[in-house]
KEZA-538244 format. One record per residue: residue in three letters; x, y, z of N, C-alpha, C in turn. Coordinates in nm, 4 decimals, padded with zeros to 6 digits. Layout:
! residues N
("ala"; (X; Y; Z); (X; Y; Z); (X; Y; Z))
...
//
This chain:
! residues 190
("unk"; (01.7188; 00.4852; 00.5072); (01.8207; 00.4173; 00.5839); (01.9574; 00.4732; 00.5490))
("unk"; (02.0085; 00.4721; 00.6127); (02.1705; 00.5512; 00.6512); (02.2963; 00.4135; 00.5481))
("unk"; (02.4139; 00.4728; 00.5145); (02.4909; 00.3515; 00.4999); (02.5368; 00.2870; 00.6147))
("unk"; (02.5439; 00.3200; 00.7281); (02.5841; 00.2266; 00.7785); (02.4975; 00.0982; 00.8346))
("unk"; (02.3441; 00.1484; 00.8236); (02.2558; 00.0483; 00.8269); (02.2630; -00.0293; 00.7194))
("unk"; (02.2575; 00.0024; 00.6023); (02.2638; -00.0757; 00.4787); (02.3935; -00.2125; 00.5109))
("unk"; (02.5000; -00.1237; 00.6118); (02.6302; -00.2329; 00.5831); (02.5905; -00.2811; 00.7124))
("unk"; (02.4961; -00.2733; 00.8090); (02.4926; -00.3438; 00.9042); (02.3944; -00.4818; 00.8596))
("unk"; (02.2886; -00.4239; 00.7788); (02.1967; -00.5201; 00.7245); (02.2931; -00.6296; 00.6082))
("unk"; (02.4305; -00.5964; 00.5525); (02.4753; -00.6633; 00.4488); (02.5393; -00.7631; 00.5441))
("unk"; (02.6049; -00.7412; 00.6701); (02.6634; -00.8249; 00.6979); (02.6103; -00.9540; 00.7839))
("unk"; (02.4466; -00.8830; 00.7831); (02.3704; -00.9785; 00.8540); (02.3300; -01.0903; 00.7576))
("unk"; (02.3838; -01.0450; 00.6457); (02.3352; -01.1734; 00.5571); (02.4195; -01.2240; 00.5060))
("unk"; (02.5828; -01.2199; 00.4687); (02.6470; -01.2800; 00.3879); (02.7252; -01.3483; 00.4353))
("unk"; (02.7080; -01.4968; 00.3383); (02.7291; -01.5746; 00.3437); (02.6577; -01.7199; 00.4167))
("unk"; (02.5355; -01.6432; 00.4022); (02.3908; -01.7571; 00.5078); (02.3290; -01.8059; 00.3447))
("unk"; (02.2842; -01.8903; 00.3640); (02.1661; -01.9519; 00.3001); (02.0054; -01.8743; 00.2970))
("unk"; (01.9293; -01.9264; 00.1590); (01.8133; -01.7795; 00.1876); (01.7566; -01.8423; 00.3029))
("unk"; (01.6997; -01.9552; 00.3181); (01.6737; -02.0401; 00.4327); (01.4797; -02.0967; 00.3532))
("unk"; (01.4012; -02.1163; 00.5045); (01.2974; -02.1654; 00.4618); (01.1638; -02.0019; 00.4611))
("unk"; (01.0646; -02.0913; 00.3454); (00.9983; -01.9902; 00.3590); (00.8810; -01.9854; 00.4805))
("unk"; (00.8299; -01.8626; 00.4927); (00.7581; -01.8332; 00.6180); (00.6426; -01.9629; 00.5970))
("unk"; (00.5942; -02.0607; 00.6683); (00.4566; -02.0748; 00.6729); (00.3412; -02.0569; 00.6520))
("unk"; (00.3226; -01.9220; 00.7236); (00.2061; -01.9172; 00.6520); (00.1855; -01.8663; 00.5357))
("unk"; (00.3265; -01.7964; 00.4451); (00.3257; -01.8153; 00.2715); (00.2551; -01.9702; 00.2225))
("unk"; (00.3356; -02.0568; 00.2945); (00.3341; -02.1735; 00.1963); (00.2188; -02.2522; 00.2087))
("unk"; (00.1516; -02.2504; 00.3327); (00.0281; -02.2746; 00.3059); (-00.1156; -02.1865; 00.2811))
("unk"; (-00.0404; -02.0471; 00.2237); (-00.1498; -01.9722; 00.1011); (-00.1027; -01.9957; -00.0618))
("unk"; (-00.0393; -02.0578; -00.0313); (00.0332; -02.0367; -00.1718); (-00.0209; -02.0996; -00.2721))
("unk"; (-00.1056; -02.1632; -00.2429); (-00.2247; -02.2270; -00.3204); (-00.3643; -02.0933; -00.3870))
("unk"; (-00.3868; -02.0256; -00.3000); (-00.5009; -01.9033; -00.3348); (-00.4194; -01.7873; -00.3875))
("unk"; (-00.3043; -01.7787; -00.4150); (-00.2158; -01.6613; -00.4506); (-00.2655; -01.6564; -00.5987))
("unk"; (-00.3057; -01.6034; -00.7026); (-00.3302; -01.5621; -00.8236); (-00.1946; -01.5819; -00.8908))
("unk"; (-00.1535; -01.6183; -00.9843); (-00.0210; -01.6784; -01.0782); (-00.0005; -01.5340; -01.1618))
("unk"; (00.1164; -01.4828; -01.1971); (00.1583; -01.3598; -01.2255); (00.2732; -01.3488; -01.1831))
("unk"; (00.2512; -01.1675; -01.1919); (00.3894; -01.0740; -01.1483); (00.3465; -01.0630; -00.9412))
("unk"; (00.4135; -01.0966; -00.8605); (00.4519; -01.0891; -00.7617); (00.5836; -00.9891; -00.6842))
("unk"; (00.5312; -00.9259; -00.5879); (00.6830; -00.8544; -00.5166); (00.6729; -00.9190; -00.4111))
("unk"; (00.8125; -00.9161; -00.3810); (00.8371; -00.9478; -00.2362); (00.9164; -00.8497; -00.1623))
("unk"; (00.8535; -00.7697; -00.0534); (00.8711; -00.6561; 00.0225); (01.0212; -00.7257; 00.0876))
("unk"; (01.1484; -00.6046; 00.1095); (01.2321; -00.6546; 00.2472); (01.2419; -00.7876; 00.2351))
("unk"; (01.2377; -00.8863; 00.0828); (01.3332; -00.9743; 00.0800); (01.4163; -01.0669; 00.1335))
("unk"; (01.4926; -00.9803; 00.1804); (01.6017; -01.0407; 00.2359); (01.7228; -01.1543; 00.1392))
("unk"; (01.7465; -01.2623; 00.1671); (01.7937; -01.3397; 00.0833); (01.7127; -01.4363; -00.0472))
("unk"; (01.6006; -01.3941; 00.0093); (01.4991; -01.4416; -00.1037); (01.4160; -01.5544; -00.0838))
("unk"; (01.3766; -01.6018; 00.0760); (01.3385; -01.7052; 00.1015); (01.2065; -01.7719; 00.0714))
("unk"; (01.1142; -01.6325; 00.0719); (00.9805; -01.5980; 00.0207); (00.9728; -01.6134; -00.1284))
("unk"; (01.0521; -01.5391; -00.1813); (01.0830; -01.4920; -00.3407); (01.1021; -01.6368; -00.4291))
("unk"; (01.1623; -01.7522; -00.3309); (01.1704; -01.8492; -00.4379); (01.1143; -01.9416; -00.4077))
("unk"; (00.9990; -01.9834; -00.3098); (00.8926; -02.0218; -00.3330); (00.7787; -01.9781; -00.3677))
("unk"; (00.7794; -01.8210; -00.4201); (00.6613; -01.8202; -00.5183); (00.7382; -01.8273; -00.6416))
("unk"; (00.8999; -01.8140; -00.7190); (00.8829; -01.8512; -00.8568); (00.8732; -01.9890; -00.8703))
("unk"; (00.9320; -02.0679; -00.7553); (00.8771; -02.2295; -00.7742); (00.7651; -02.2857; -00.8308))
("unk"; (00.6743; -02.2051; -00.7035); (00.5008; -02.1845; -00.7657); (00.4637; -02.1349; -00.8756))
("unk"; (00.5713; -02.0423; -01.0109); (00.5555; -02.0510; -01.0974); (00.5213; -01.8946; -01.1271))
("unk"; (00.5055; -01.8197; -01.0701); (00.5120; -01.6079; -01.0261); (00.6611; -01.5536; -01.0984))
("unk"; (00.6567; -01.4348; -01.1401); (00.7642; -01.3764; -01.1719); (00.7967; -01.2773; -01.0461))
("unk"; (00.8979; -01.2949; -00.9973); (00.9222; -01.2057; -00.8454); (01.0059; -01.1048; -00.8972))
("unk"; (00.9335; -01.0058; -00.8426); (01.0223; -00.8696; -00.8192); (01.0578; -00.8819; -00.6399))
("unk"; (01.1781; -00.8980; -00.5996); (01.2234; -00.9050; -00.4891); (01.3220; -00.8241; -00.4326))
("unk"; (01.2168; -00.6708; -00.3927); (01.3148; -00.6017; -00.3311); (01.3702; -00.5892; -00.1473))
("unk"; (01.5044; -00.5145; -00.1922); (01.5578; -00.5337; -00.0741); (01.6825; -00.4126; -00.0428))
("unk"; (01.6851; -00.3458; 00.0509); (01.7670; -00.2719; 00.1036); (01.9218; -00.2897; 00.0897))
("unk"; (01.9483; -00.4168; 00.1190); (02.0811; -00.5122; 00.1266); (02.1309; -00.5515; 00.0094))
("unk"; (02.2226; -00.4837; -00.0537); (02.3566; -00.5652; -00.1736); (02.3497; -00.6474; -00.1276))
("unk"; (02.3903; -00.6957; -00.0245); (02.4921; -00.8356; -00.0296); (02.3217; -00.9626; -00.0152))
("unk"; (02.2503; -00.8785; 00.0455); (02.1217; -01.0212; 00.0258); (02.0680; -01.0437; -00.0751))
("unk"; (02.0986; -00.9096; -00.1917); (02.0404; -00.8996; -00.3589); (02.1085; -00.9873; -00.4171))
("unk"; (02.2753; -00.9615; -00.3894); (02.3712; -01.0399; -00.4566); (02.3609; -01.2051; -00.4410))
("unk"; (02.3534; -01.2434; -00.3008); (02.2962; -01.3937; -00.2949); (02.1953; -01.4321; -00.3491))
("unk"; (02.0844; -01.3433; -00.3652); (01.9936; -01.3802; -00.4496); (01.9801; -01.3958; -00.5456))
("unk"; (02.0606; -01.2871; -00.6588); (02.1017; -01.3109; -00.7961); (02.1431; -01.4065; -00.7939))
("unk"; (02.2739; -01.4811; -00.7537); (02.3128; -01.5800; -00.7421); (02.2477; -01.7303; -00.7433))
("unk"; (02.1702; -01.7318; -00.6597); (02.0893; -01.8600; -00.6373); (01.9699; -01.8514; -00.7344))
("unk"; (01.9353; -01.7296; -00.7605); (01.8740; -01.7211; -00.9239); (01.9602; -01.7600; -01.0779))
("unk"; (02.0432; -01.7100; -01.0435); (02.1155; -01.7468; -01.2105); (02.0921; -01.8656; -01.1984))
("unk"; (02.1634; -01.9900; -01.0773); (02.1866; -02.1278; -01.0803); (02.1004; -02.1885; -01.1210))
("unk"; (01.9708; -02.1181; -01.0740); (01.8127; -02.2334; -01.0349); (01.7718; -02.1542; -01.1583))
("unk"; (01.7857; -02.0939; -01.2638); (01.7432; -02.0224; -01.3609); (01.5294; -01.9918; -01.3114))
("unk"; (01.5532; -01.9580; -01.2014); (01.4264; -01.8760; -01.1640); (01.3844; -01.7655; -01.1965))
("unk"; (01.2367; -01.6828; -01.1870); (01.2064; -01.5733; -01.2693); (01.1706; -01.5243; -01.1383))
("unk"; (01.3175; -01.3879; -01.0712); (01.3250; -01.3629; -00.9676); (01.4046; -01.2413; -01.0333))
("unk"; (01.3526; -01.1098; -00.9826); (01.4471; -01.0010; -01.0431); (01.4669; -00.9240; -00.9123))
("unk"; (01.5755; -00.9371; -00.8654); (01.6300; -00.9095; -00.7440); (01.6567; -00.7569; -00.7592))
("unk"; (01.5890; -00.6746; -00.6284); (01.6185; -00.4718; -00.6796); (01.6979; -00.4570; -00.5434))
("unk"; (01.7742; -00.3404; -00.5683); (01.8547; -00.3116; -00.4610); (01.8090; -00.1694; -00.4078))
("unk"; (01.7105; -00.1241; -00.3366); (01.6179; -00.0249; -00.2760); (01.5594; 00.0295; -00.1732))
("unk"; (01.5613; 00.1174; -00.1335); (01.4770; 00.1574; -00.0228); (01.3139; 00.2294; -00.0586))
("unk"; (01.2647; 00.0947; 00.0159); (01.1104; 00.1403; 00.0220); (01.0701; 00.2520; 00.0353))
("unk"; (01.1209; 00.3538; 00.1027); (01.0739; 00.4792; 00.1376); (01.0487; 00.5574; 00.0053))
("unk"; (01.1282; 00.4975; -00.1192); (01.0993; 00.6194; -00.1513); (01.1193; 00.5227; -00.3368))
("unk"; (01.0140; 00.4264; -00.3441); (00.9927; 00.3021; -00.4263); (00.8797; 00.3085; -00.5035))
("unk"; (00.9103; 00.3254; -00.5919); (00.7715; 00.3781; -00.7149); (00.7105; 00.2699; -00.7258))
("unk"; (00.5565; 00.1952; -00.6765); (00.4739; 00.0859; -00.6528); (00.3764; 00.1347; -00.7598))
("unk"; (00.3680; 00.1150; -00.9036); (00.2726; 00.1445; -01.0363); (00.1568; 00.0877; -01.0294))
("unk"; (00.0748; 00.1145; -00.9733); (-00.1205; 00.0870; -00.9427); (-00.1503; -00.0020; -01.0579))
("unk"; (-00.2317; -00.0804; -01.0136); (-00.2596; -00.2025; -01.1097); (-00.2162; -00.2852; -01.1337))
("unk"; (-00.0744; -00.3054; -01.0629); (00.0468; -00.3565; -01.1461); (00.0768; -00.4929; -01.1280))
("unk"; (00.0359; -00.5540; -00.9889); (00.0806; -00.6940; -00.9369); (-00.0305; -00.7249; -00.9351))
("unk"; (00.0198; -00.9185; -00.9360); (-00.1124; -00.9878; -00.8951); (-00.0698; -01.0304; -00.7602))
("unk"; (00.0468; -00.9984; -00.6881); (00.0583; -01.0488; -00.5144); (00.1460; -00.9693; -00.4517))
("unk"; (00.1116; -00.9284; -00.3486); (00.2597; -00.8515; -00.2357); (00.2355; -00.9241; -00.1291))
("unk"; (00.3849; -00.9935; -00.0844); (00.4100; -01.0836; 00.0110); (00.5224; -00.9619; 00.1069))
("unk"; (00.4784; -00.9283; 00.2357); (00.5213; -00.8768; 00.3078); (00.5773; -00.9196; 00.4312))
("unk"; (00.6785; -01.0071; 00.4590); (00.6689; -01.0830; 00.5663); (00.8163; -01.0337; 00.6563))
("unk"; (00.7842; -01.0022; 00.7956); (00.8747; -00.9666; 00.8691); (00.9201; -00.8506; 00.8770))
("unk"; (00.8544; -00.7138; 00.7810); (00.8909; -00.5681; 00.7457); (00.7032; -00.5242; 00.7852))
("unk"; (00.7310; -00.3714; 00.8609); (00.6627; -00.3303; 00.9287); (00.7120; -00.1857; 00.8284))
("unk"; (00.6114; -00.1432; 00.7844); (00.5859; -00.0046; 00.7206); (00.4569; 00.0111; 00.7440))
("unk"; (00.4119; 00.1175; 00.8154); (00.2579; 00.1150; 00.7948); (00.2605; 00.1424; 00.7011))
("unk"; (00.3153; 00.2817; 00.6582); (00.2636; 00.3721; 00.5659); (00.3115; 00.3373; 00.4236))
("unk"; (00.3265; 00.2121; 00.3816); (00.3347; 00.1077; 00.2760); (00.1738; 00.0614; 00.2379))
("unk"; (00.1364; 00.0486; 00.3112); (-00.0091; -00.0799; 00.2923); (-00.1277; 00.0169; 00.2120))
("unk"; (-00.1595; 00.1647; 00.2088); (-00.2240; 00.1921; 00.0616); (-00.1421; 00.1747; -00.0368))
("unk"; (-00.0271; 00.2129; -00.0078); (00.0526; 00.1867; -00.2199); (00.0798; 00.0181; -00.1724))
("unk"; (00.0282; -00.0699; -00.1294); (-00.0319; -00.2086; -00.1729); (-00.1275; -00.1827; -00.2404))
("unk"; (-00.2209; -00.1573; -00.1441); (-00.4065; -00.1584; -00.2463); (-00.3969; -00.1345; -00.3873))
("unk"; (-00.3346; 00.0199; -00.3442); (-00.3332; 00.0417; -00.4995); (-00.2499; -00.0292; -00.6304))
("unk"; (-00.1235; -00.0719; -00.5698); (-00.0323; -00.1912; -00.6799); (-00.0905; -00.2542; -00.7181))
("unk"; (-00.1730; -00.3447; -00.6247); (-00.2904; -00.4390; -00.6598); (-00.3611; -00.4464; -00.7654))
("unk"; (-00.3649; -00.5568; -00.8807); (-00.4363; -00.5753; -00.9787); (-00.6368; -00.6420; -00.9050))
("unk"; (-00.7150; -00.5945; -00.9660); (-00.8405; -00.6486; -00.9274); (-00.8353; -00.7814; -00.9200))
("unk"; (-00.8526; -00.8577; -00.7655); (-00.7884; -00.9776; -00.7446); (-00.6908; -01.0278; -00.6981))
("unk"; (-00.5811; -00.9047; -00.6952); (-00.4920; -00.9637; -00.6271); (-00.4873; -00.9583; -00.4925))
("unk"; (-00.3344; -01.0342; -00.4865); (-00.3183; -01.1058; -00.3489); (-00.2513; -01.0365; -00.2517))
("unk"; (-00.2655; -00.9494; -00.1327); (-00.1502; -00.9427; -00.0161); (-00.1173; -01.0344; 00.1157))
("unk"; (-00.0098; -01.0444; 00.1266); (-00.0241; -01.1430; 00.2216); (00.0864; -01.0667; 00.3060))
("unk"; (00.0900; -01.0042; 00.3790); (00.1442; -00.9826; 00.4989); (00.0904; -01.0780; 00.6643))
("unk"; (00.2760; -01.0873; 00.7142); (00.2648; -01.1479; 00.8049); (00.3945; -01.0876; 00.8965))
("unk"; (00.3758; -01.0754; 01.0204); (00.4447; -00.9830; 01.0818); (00.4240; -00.9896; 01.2509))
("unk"; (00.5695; -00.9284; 01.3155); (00.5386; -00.9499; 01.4434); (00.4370; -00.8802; 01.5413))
("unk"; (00.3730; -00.9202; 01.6443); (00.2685; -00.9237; 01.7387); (00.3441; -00.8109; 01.8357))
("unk"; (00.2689; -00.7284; 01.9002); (00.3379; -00.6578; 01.9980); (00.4116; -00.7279; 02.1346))
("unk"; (00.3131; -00.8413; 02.1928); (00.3978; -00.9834; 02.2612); (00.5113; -01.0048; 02.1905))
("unk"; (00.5940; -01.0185; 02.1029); (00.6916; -01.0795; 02.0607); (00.8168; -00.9826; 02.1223))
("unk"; (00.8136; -00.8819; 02.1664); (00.8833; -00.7551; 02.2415); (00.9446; -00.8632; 02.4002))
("unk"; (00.8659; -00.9210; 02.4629); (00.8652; -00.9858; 02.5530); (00.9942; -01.1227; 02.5471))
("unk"; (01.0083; -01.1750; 02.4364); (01.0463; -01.2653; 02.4660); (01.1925; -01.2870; 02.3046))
("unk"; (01.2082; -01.1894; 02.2077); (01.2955; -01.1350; 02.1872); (01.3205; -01.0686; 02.0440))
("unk"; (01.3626; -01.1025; 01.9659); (01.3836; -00.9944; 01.8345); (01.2358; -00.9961; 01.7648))
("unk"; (01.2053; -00.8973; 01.7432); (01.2322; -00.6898; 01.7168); (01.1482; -00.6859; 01.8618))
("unk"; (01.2502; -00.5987; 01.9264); (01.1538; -00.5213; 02.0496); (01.0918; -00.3856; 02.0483))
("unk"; (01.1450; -00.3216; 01.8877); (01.1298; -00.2030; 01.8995); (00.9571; -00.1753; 01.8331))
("unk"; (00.8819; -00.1208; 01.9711); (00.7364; -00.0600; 01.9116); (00.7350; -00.0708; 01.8105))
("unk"; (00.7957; 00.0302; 01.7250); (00.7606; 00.1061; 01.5869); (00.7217; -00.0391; 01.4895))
("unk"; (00.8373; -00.1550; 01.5144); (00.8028; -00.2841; 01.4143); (00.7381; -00.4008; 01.4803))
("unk"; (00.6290; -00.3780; 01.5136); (00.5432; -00.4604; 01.5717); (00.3853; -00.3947; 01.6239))
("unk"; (00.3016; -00.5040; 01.6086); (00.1321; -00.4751; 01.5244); (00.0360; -00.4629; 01.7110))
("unk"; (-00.0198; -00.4026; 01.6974); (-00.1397; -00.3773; 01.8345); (-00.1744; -00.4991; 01.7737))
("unk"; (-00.2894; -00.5847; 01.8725); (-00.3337; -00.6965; 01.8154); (-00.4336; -00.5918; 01.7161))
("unk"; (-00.5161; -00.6718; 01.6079); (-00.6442; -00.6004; 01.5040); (-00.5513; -00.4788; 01.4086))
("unk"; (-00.4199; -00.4563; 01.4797); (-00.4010; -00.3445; 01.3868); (-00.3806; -00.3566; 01.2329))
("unk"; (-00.3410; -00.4843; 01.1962); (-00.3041; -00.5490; 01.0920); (-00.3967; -00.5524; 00.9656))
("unk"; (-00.5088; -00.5915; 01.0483); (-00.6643; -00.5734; 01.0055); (-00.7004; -00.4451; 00.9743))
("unk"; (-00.6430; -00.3852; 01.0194); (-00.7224; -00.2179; 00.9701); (-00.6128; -00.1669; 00.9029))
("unk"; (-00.4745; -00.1857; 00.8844); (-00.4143; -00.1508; 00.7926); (-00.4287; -00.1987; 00.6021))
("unk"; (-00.5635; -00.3442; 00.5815); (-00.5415; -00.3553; 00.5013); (-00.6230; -00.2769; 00.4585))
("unk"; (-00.7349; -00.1563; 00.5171); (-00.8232; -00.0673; 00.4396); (-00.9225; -00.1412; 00.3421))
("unk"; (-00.9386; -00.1293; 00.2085); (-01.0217; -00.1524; 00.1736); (-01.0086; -00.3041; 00.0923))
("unk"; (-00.9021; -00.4062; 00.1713); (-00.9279; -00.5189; 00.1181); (-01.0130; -00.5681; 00.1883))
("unk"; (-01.0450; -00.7236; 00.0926); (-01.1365; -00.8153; 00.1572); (-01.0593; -00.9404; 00.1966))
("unk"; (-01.0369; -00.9303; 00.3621); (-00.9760; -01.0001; 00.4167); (-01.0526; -01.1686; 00.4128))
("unk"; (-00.9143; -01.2458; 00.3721); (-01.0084; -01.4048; 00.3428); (-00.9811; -01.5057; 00.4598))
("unk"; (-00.8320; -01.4212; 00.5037); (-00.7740; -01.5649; 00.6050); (-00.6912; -01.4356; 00.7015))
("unk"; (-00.6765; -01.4235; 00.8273); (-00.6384; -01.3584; 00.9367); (-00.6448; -01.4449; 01.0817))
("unk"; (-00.4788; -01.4147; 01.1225); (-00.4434; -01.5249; 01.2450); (-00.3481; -01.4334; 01.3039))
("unk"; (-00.4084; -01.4253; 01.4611); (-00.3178; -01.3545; 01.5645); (-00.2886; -01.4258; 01.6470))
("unk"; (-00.1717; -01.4496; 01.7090); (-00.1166; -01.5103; 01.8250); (00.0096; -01.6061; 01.8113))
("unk"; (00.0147; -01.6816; 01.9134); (00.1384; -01.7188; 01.9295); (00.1230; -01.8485; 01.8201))
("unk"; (00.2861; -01.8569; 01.7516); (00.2908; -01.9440; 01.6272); (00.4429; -02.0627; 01.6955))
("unk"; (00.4146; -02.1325; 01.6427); (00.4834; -02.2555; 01.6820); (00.5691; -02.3473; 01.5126))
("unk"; (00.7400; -02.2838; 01.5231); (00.7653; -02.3152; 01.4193); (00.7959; -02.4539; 01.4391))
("unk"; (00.8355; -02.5597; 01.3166); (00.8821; -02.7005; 01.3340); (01.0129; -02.7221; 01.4006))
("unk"; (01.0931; -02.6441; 01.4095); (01.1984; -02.6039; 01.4715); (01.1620; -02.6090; 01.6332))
("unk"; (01.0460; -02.5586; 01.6669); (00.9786; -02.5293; 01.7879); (01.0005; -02.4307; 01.8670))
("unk"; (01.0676; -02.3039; 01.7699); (01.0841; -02.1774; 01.8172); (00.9215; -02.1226; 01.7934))
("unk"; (00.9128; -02.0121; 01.8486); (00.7980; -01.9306; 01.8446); (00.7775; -01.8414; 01.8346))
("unk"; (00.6621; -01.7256; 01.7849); (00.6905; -01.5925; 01.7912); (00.5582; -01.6151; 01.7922))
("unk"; (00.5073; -01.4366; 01.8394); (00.3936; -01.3704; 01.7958); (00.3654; -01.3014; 01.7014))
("unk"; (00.2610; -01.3090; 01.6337); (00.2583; -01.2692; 01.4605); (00.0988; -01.2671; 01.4833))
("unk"; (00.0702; -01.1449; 01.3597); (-00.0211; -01.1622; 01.2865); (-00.0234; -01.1660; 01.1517))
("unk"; (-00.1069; -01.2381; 01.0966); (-00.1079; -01.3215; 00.9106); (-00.2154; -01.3098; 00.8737))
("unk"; (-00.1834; -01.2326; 00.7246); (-00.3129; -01.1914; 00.7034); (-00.2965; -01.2533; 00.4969))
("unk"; (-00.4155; -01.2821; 00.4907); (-00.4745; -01.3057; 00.3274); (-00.5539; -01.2219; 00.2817))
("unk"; (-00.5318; -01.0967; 00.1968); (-00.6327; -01.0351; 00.1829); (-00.6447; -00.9887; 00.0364))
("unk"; (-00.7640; -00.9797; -00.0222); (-00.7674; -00.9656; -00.2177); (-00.8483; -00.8312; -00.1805))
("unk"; (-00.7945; -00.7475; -00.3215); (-00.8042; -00.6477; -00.3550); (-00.9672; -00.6926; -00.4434))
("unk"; (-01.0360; -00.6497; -00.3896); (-01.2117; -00.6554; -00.5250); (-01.1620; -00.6165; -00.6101))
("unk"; (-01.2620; -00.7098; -00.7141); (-01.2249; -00.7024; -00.8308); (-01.3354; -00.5974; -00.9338))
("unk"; (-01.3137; -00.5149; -00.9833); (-01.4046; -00.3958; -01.0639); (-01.4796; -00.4793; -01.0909))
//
């Protein structure tokens, strides 16, 4: 990513609240394995601090200063075990073996999802959840590249063992909506 994306992404966040976490995190958040956790694309940390709630040490990276910096922030206060990185994925050293969860929600990398597998401790958890190619239709991200064929989601996790997978249209409490697919999937364990 370019700087001026970086400062386009900073200003999309400062001074917001991290907000709520995705759904269908919070109702896996029960089968997630307790550990070291990342949270992909971050953002302000909305994901990130309901798994240290749940009691996970988060590595929560993110492209965006200014969404790291709110996050530090609302970490020092809440003295949470949240270590906020300031990074671009592209080019993000993911150490095999290493996590017990990657929560991917709202960031579209294909070519991310083997250096999951492999981060993956035997057992652990990925949980990506992400927009539907329908969601182009009716409004943010329209662009192809960040958004899933239906099943594609499914074949990007390769050689996990998928436990819980949901495509279609989602209905927030808010009563906004999107198209998404959500996926639960554990790495076998040796």
């Amino acid at each position: 990513m370019s700087e001026a994306q970086r400062a386009e992404w900073d200003e999309r966040h400062r001074g917001k609240p991290a907000g709520d976490a995705e759904p269908f995190l919070v109702a896996m958040l029960a089968r997630i394995p307790r550990g070291v956790a990342l949270d992909v694309a971050a953002g302000r940390g909305r994901n990130s601090l309901v798994l240290a709630r749940a009691g996970m040490r988060v590595v929560a990276i993110d492209f965006s200063v200014e969404a790291m910096r709110l996050l530090a922030a609302t970490v020092h206060d809440a003295r949470l075990g949240i270590w906020p990185v300031v990074a671009n994925l592209d080019n993000f050293h993911l150490k095999d073996d290493s996590l017990n969860a990657i929560v991917n929600i709202n960031f579209l990398d294909r070519a991310l999802f083997p250096k999951f597998e492999r981060a993956l401790r035997p057992g652990g958890i990925l949980i990506a959840d992400t927009f539907l190619i329908d969601q182009a239709a009716i409004g943010h991200p329209r662009d192809p590249r960040f958004l899933l064929a239906y099943g594609e989601l499914r074949k990007l996790a390769g050689g996990l063992d998928i436990e819980e997978y949901r495509e279609g249209r989602v209905t927030y409490p808010s009563g906004d909506h999107a198209y998404r697919a959500s996926m639960l999937a554990r790495r076998k364990s040796i």
